[in-house]
C-alpha positions as CSV (number, residue, x, y, z in Angstrom):
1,X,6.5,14.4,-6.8
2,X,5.1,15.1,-3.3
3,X,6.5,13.7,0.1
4,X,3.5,11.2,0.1
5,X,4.2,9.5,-3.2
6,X,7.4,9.2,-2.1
7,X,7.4,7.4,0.8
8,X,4.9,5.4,-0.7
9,X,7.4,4.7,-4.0
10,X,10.2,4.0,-1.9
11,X,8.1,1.7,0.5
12,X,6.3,-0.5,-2.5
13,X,10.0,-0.9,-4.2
14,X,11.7,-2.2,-0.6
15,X,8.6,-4.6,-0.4
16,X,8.8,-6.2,-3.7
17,X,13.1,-6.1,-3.3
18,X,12.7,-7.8,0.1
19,X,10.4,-10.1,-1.1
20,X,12.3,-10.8,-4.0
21,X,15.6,-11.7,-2.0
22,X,13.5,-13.4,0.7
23,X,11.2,-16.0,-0.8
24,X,13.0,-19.2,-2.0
25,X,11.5,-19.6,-5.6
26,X,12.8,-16.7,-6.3
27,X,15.6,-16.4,-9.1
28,X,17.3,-13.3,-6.7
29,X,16.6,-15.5,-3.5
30,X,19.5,-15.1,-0.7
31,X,18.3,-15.5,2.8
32,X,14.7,-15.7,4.1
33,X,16.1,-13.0,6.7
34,X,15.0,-10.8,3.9
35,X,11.3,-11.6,4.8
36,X,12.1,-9.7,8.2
37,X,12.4,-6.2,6.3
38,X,9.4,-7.2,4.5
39,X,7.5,-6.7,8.2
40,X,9.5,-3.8,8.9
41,X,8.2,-1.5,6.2
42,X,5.0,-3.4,6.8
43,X,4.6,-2.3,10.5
44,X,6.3,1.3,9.6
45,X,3.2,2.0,7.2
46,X,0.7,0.8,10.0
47,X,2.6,2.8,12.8
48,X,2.5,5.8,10.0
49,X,-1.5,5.2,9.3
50,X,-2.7,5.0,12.9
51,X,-0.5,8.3,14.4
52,X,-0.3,10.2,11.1
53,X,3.4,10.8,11.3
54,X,6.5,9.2,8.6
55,X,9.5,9.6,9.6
56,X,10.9,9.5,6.0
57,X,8.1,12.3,4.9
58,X,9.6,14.5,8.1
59,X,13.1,14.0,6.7
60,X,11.6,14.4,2.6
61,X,10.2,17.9,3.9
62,X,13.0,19.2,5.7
63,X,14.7,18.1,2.2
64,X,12.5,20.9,0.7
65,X,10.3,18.5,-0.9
66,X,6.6,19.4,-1.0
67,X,3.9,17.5,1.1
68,X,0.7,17.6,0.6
69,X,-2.1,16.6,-1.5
């Protein structure tokens, strides 16, 4: 895998883990505190769309794994 399908793995599991611990109907449900990670990765992937730069797919490369398309 590429650095961009894994930032983009590890950011679509955090959202549906946060969500999961976050919303009340949830069988996994602990806090709604949870929702505030939610917007975190949320605002991360706008911040990363608008400049062009991931923090996590600087750290991936320097890793040695491959960017690109």
């Amino acid at each position: 895998m590429r650095s961009w399908q894994i930032v983009r793995l590890v950011a679509g599991s955090f959202i549906l883990l946060s969500l999961a611990l976050g919303v009340p109907g949830s069988p996994l449900f602990l806090s709604p505190w949870w929702l505030a990670f939610t917007a975190f990765v949320g605002v991360n992937l706008l911040q990363s769309a608008l400049t062009g730069w991931c923090l996590m797919e600087s750290l991936l490369r320097r890793f040695g794994v491959q960017g690109g398309c």
